[in-house]
C-alpha positions as CSV (number, residue, x, y, z in Angstrom):
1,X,17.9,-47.7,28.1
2,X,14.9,-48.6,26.2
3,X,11.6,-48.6,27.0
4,X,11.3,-52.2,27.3
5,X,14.8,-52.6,29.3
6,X,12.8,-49.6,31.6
7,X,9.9,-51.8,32.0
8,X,12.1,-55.1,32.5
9,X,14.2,-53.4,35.1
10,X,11.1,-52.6,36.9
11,X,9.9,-56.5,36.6
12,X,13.1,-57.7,38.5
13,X,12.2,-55.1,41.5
14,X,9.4,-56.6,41.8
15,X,10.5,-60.8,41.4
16,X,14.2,-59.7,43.4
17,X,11.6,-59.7,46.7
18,X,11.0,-63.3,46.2
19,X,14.6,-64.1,46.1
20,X,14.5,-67.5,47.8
21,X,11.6,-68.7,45.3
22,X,13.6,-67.7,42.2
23,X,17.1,-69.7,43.8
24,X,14.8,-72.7,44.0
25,X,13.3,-72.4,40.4
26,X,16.7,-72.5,39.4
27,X,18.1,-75.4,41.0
28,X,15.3,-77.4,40.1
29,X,15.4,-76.4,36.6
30,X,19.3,-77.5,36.3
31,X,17.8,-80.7,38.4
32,X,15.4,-81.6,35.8
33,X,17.4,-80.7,33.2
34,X,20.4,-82.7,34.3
35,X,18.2,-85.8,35.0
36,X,16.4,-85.6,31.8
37,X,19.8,-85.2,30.0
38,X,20.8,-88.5,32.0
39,X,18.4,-90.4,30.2
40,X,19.2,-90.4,26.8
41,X,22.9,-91.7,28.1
42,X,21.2,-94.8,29.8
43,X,18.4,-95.2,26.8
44,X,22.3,-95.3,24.7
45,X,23.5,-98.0,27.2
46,X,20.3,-100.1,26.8
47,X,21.1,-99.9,23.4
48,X,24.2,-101.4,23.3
49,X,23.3,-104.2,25.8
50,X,21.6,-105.4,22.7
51,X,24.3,-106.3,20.4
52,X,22.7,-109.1,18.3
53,X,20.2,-112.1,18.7
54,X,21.5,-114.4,21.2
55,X,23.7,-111.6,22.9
56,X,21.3,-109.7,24.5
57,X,21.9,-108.7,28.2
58,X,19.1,-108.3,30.1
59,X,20.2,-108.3,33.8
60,X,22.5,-105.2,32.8
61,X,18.9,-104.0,30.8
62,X,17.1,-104.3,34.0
63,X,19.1,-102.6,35.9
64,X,19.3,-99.9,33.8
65,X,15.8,-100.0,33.6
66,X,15.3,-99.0,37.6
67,X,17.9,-96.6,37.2
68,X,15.7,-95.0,34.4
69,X,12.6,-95.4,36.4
70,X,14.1,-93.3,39.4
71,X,15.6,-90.4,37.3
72,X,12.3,-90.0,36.0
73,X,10.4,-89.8,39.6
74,X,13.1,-87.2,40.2
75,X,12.4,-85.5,37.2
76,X,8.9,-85.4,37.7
77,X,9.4,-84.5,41.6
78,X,11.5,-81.7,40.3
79,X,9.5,-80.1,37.7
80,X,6.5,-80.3,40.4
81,X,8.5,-77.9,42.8
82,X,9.4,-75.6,40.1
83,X,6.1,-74.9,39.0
84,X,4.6,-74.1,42.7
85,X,7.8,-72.0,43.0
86,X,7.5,-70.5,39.7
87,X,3.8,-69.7,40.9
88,X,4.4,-68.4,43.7
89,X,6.7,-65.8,41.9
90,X,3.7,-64.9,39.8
91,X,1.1,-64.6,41.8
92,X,2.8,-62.5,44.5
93,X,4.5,-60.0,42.1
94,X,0.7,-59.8,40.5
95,X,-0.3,-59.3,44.2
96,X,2.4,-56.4,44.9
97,X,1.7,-54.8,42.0
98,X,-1.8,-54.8,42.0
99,X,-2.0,-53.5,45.3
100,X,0.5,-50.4,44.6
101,X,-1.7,-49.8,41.9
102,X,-4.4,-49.5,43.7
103,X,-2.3,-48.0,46.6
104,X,-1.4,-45.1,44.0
105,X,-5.0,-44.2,42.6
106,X,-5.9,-43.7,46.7
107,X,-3.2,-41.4,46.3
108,X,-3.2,-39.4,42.7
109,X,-4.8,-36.1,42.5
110,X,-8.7,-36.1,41.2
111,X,-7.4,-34.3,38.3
112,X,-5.8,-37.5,36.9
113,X,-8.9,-39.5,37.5
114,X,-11.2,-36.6,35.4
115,X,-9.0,-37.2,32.7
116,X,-8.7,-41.1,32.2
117,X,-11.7,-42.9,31.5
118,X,-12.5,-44.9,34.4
119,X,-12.8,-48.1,32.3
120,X,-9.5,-47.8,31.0
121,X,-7.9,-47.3,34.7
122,X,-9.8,-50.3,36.0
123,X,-8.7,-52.2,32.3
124,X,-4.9,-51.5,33.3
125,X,-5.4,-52.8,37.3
126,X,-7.2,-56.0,36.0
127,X,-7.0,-56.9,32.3
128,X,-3.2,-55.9,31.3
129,X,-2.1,-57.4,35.1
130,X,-3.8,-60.7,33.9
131,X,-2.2,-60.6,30.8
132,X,1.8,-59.8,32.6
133,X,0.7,-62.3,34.7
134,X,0.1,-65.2,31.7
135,X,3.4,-63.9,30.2
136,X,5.5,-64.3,33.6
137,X,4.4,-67.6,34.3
138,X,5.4,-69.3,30.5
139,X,8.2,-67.0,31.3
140,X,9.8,-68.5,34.3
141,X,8.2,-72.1,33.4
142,X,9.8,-72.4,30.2
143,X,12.7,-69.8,29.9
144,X,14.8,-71.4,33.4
145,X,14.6,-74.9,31.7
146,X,15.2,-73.8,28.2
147,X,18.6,-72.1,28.6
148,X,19.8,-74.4,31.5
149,X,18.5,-77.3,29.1
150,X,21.0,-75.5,25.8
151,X,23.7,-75.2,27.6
152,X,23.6,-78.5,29.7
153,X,22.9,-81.0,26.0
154,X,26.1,-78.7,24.6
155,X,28.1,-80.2,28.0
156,X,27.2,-83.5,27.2
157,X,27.3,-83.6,23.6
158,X,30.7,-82.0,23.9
159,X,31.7,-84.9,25.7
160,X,30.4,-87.5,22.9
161,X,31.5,-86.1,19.7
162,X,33.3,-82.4,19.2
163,X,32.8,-82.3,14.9
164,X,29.0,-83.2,15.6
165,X,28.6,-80.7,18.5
166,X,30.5,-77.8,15.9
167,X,27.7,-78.1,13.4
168,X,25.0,-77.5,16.0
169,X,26.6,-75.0,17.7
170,X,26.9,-73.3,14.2
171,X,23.7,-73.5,12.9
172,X,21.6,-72.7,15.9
173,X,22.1,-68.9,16.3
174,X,19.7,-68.2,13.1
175,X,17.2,-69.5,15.5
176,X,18.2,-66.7,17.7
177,X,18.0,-64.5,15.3
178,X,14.6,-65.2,13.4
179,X,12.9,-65.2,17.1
180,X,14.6,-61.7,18.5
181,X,13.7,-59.9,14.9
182,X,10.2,-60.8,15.3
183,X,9.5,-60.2,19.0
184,X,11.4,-56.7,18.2
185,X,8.2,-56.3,15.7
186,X,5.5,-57.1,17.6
187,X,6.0,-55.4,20.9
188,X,4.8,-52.8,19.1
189,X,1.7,-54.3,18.1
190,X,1.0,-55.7,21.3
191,X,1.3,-52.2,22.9
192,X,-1.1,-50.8,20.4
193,X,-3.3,-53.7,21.2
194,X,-3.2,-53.5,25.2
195,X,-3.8,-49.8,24.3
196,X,-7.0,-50.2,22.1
197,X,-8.6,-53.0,24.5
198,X,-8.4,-50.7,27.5
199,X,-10.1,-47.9,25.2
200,X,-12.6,-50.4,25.0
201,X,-13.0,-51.4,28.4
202,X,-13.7,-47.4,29.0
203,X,-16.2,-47.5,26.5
204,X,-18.4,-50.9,27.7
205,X,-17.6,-49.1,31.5
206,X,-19.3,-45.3,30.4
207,X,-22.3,-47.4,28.3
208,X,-23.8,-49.8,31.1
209,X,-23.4,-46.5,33.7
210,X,-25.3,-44.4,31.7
211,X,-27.7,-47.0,30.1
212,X,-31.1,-45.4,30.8
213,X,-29.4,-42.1,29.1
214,X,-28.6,-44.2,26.1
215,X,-32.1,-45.4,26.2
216,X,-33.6,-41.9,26.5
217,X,-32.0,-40.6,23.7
218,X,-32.2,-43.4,21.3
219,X,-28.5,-43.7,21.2
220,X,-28.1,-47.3,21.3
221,X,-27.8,-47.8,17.1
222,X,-24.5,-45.0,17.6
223,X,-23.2,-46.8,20.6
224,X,-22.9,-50.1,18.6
225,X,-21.7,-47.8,15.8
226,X,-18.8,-47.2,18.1
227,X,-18.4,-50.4,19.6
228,X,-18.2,-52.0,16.2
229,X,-15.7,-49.2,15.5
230,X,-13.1,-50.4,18.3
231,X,-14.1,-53.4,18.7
232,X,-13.0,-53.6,14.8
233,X,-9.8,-52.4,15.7
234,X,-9.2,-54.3,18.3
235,X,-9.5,-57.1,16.2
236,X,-7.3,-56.0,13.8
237,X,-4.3,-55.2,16.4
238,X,-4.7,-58.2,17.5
239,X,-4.4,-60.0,14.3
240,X,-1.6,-58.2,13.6
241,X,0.0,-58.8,16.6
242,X,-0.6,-62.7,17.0
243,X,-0.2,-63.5,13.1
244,X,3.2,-62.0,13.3
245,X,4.2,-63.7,16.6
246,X,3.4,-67.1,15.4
247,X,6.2,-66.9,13.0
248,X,8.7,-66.9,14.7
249,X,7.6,-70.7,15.9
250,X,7.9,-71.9,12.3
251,X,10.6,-69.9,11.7
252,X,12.7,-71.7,14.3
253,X,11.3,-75.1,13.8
254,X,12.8,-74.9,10.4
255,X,16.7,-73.8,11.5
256,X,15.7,-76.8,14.1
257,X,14.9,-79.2,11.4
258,X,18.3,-78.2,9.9
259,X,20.7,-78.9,13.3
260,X,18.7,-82.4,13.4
261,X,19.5,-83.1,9.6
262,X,23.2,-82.5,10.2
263,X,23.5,-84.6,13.2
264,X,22.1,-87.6,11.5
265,X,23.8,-87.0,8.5
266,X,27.4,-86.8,10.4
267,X,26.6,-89.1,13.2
268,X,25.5,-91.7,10.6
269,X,28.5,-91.0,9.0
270,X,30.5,-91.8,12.1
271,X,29.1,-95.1,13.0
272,X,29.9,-96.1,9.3
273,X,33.4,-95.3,10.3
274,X,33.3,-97.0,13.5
275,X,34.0,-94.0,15.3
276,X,30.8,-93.5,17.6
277,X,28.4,-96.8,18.4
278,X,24.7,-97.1,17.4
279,X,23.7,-96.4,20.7
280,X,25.7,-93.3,21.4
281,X,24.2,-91.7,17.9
282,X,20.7,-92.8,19.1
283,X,21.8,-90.8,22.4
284,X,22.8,-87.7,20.2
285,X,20.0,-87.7,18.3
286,X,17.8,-87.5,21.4
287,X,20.2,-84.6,22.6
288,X,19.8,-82.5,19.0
289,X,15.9,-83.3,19.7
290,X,16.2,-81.6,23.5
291,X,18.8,-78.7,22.2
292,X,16.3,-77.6,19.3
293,X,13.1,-77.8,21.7
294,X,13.9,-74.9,24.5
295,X,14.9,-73.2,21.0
296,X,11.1,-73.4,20.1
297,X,9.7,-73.2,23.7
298,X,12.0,-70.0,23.8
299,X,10.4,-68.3,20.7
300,X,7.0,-69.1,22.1
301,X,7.6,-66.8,25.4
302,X,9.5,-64.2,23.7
303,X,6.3,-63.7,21.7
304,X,4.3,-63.9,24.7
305,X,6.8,-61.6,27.1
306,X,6.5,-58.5,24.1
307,X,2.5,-59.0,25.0
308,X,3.4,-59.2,29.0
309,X,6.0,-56.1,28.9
310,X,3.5,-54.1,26.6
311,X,0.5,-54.8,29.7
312,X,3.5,-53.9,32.6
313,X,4.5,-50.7,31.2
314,X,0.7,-49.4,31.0
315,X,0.4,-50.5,34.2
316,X,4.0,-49.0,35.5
317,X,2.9,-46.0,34.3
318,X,0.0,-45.8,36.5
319,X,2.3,-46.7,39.5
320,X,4.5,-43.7,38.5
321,X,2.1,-41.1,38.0
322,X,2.6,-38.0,40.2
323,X,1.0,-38.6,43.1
324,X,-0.7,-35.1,45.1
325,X,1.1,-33.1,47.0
326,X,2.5,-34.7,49.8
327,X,2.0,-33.4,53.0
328,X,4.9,-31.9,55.6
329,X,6.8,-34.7,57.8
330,X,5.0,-31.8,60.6
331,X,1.8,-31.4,59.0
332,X,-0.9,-30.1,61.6
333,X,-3.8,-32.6,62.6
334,X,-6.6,-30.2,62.9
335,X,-8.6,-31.7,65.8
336,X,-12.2,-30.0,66.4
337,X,-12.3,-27.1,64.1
338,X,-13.9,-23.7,65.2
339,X,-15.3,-23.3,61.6
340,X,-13.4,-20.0,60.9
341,X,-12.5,-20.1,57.1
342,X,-10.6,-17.6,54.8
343,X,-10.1,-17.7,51.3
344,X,-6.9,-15.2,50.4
345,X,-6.2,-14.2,47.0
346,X,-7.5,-17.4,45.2
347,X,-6.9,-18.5,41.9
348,X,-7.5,-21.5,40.2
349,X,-8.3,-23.1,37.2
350,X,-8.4,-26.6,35.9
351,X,-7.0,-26.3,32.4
352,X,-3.9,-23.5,32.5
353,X,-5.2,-21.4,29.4
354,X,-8.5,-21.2,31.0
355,X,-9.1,-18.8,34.0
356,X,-11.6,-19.8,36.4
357,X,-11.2,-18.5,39.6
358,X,-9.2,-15.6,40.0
359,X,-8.4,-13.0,43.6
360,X,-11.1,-14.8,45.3
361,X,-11.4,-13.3,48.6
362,X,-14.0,-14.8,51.6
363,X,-14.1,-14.5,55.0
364,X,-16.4,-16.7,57.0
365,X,-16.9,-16.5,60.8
366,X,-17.5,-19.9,63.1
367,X,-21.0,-21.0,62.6
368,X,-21.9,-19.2,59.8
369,X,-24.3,-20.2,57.1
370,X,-22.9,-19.6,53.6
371,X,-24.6,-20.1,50.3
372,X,-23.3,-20.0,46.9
373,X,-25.3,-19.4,43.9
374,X,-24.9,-18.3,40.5
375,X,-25.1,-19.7,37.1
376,X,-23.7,-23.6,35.8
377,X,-20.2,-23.3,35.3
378,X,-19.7,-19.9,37.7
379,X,-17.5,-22.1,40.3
380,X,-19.1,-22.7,42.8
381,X,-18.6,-26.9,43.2
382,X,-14.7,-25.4,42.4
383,X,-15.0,-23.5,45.7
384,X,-16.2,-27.1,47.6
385,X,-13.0,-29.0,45.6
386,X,-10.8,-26.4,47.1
387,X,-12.2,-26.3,50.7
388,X,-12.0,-30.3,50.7
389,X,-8.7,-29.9,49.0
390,X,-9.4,-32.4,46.4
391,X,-7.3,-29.8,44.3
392,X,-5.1,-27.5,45.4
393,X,-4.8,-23.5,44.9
394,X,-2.7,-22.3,42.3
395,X,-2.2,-19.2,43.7
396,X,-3.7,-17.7,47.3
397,X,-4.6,-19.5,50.2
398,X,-7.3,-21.0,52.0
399,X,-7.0,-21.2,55.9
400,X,-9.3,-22.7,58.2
401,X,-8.8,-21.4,62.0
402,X,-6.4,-19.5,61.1
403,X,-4.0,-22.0,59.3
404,X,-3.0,-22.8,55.9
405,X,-4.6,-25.7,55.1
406,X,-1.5,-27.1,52.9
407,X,-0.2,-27.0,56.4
408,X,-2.4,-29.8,57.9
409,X,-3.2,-32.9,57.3
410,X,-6.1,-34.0,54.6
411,X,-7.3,-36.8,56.7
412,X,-7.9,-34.7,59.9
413,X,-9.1,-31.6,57.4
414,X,-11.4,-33.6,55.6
415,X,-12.8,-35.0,59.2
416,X,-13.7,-31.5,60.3
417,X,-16.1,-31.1,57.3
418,X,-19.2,-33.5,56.3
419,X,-20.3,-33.4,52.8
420,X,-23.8,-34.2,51.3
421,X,-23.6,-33.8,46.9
422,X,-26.2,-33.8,44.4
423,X,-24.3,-37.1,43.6
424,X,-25.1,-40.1,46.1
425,X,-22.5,-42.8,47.0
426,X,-23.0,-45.8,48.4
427,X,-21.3,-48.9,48.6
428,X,-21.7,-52.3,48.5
429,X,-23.1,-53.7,52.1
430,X,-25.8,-53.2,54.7
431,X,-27.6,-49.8,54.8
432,X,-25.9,-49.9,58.8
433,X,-22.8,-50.4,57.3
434,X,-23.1,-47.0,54.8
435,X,-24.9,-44.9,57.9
436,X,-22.2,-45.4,60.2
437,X,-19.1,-45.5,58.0
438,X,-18.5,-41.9,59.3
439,X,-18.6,-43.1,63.1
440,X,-18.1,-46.6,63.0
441,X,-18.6,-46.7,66.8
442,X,-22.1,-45.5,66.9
443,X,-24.6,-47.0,69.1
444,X,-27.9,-48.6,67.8
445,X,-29.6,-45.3,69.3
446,X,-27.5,-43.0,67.7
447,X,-28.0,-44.2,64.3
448,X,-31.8,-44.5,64.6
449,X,-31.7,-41.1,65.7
450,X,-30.2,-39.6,62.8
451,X,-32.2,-42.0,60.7
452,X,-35.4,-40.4,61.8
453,X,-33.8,-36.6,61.8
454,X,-32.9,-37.7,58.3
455,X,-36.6,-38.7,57.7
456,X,-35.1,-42.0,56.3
457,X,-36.0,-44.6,59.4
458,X,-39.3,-45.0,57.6
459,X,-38.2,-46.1,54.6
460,X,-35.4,-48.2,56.1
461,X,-38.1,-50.3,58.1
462,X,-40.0,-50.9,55.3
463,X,-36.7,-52.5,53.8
464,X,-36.7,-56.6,53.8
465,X,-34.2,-56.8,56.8
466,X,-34.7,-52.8,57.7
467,X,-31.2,-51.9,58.7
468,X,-29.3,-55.1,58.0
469,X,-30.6,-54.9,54.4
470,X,-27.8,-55.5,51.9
471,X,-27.4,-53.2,49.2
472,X,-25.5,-53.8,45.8
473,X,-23.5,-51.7,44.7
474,X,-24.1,-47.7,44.4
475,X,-27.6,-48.6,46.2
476,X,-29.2,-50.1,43.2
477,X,-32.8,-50.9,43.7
478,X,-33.5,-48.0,45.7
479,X,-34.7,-44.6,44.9
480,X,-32.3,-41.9,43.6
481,X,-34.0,-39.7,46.7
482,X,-34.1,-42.8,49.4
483,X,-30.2,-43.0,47.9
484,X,-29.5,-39.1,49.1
485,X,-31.8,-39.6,52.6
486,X,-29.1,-42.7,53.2
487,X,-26.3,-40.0,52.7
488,X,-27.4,-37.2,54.7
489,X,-28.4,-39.6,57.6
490,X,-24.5,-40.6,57.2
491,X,-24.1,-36.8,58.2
492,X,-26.3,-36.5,60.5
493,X,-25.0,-39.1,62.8
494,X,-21.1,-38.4,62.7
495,X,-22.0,-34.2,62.9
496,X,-18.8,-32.7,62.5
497,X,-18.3,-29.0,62.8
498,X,-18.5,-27.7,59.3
499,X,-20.6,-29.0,56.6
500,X,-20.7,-28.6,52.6
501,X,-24.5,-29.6,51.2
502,X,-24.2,-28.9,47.4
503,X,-28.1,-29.8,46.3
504,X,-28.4,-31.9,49.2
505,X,-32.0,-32.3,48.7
506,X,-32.2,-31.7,44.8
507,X,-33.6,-35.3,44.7
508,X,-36.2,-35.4,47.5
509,X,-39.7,-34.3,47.1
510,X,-40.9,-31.3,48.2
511,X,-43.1,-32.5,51.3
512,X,-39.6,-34.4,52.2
513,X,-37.6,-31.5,51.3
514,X,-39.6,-29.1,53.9
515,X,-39.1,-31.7,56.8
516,X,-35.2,-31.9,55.7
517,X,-35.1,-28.2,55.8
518,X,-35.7,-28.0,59.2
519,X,-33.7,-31.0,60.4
520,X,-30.5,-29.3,58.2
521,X,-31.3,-25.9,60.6
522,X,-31.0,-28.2,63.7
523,X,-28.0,-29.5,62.2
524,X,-26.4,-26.4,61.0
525,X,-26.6,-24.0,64.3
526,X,-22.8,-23.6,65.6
527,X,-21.7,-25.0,62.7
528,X,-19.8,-23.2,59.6
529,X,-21.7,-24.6,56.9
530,X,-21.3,-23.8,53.0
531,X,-24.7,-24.3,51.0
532,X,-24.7,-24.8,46.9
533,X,-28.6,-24.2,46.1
534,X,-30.1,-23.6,42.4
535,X,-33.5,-23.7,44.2
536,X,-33.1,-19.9,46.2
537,X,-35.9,-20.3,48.0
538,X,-33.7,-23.0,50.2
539,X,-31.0,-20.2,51.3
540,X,-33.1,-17.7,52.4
541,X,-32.3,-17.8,56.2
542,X,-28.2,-17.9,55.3
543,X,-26.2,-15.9,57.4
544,X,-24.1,-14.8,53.9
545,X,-25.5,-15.0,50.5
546,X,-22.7,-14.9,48.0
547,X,-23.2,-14.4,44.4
548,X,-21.2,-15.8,41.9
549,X,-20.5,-15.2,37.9
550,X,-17.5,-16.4,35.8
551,X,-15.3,-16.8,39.1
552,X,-15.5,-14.3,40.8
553,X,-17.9,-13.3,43.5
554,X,-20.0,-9.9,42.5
555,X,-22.7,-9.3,45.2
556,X,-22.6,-10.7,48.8
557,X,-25.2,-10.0,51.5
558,X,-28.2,-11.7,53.1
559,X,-31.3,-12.7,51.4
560,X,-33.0,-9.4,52.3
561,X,-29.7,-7.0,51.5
562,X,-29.2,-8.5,48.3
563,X,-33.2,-8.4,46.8
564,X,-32.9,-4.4,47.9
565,X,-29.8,-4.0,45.7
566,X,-32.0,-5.3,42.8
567,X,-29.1,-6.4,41.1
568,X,-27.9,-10.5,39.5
569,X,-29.0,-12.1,43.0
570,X,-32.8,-10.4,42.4
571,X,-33.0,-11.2,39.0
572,X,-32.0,-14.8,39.6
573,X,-34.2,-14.8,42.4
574,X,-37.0,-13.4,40.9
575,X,-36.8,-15.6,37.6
576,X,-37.7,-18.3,39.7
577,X,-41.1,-16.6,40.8
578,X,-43.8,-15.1,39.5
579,X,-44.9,-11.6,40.6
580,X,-46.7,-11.5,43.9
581,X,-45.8,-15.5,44.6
């Protein structure tokens, strides 16, 4: 099956859920295609009722008339429902799919999110679902009425004339084929289009997040460079794409043009030889006129369903990515962890050619403070990704009270450990609402507490509504170091029993830094906690100092053990003082 037939396939899963909507769009599309059929007959009758001056009848006219009038409330009744129905197909299926789109990225591996863009993932969730959307909508409008409409005016001209009916039925299928050839075409270029305008949507997404870097380094002239550059060829695809979609309307308007030359010519023909009446031809020219139409209407979607397909298979391809790992049906849910960890034989790297870790082997007793240090790029962040299980081992284990950690849940895993990074998160809401979203039943007391442990209550009272104050998104407007006080009071209050602080106070000044020291010892005794630190002097009371270089771990001690040794933890140590400090 082809890709497209994949994609289509996949389409009808979705609309097959809204069965009952789809039998109704159906019924009223024969409906108003039977009823609009109808008229032409009565417009045929009128007609005749008007023979020559002086023998016109106008009671039969009148009635007629009503008749008309009524078939055309009908009509319009009918068309009304299909619409809401055809709609609601629409809009739901855009619902369901956008929602296990979004259901999926919750569940794909961080892996898959490092290596797309995060522009072009939000451009396939958004953008290309708007664009299926359009394309289902014309789709189902236009496609029900359009083939019910062919096949009911070949009924009914059937029934009028047979020769006249033979030279439609003969010419029309070069429509057909004029409209598939092209729509073959330009799937392609409206994939390469969908394709370039999510590269684009990446690009606009990485420039406004990093605009003060632009700034800094005077890269705004190459950054419009670029834009220009895609936004050139974005242009172009589309060009392509829509200059060789609108000729297949022409294209078919002219075979059209042809069928409604032939029935006048024969039909003209035939009321010279007294075989049909004006009034019938007048009604098969009006049926030629409504057979040709869905013909163009038809051409039109086809053009726009290539653009809707090529936005649904980006979009199915999200939806199908490999999730993570799943978990057993009897995964353990680790309740209140002692905070015994064990690393086993660890290896793991993020690219395969690429060794990173390799027969890592740590043992950490319950309430232990660990620090990692060692030079960028050593492994140590790896170490927290593993621990977390954001990524998974590739060979060895980790265990944490004495279980694999494969073997238990990630919700209840992750629960056991708080986390404070160099890089702050917060979301869109009250500053209450991003303290407590680690123990959403705190009390008032509890989160003013860890507010002032945090040394962050002052700050937050001096906020317009203190702690109802609403922040935007990602905490603009304050500080990057008010951002990080915000996260480690979200620590602080919910106090699990391990902790991970990877530069937890890289942006805080020093005075601040002191007073967090000390609140961080509070918070750390009887707890297994895992420190990242550039700045040594912040690890000197850890219980285990391990040192770190290109993976693997090559000195491991206390602060005092390790300075003896005078090996890579003194000289990194004592690079960041001078003699006698």
């Amino acid at each position: 099956m082809s890709t497209k037939g994949k994609t289509m396939k996949k389409v009808m899963h979705y609309i097959g859920r809204y069965w009952f909507f789809l039998i109704c769009s159906i019924l009223c599309a024969a409906v108003t295609v039977t009823l609009t059929l109808y008229i032409p007959i009565l417009t045929g009758d009128v007609i005749d009722c008007i023979l020559e001056p002086g023998k016109v009848y106008f009671d039969l006219i009148f009635t007629i008339l009503k008749k008309m009038g009524i078939v055309i409330l009908l009509t319009a009744l009918s068309q009304w429902v299909m619409s809401v129905c055809n709609n609601r197909i629409a809009y739901h299926v855009v619902q369901d799919i956008r929602r296990d789109a979004f259901h999926k990225i919750q569940m794909l591996p961080l892996k898959y999110l490092d290596a797309h863009p995060y522009g072009e993932v939000v451009s396939r969730v958004i953008a290309d679902v708007d664009q299926f959307s359009d394309g289902l909508i014309m789709g189902f409008t236009q496609l029900f009425t359009g083939v019910i409409t062919i096949f009911g005016t070949l009924l009914f001209m059937f029934r009028e004339s047979v020769g006249i009916t033979l030279v439609v039925v003969c010419i029309t299928p070069a429509s057909l084929f004029v409209a598939s050839f092209i729509a073959r075409k330009t799937y392609r270029m409206f994939k390469v289009q969908t394709e370039t305008r999510g590269e684009q949507t990446a690009f606009i997404d990485e420039m406004i997040g990093n605009q003060k870097v632009v700034q800094a380094f005077c890269y705004e002239e190459k950054a419009l460079h670029r834009f220009d550059e895609i936004n050139k060829r974005l242009a172009d695809s589309s060009l392509k794409a829509i200059f060789f979609s609108s000729l297949t309307n022409p294209s078919t308007r002219f075979v059209n043009s042809l069928v409604y030359t032939g029935v006048c010519i024969i039909g003209a023909l035939s009321v010279i030889g007294g075989k049909i009446t004006v009034g019938t031809l007048t009604c098969f020219l009006s049926y030629a006129n409504q057979y040709t139409k869905p013909f163009n209407e038809i051409s039109g979607v086809f053009t726009e369903f290539q653009n809707a397909l090529a936005c649904a298979a980006r979009i199915f391809a999200l939806i199908e990515e490999e999730p993570q790992t799943a978990e057993p049906q009897d995964a353990f849910v680790l309740k209140h962890a002692e905070g015994r960890v064990a690393l086993s034989d660890v290896s793991f790297s993020y690219v395969p050619d690429r060794k990173l870790i390799e027969n890592l082997n740590l043992h950490v007793k319950s309430g232990q403070r660990v620090a990692i240090v060692g030079p960028t790029g050593c492994g140590k962040t790896t170490i927290i990704n593993l621990l977390m299980r954001f990524y998974d081992v590739d060979a060895g284990s980790i265990e944490v009270d004495d279980i694999d950690i494969r073997n238990m849940t990630r919700k209840s895993l992750r629960e056991n450990y708080g986390m404070v990074l160099q890089e702050t998160w917060l979301k869109a809401g009250t500053v209450r609402e991003n303290i407590v979203m680690g123990k959403p039943d705190a009390t008032e007391e509890e989160m003013i507490a860890a507010a002032k442990a945090a040394h962050s209550h002052s700050f937050i009272k001096r906020l317009p509504n203190g702690y109802d104050t609403v922040l935007s998104e990602d905490g603009e407007g304050l500080s990057q170091g008010q951002k990080q006080l915000l996260c480690i009071t979200r620590i602080m209050l919910c106090l699990p029993p391990m902790l991970i602080l990877d530069e937890a106070t890289s942006s805080i000044d020093t005075r601040t830094e002191i007073r967090i020291q000390k609140a961080f010892g509070k918070m750390m005794q009887g707890r297994t906690s895992f420190i990242i630190a550039h700045r040594l002097s912040t690890i000197v009371d850890a219980d285990v100092i391990l040192v770190m270089k290109d993976g693997h771990i090559i000195e491991q001690g206390n602060h005092k053990e390790l300075l003896s040794r005078n090996g890579f933890y003194a000289e990194l140590y004592n690079s960041q003082f001078v003699p006698g400090e």
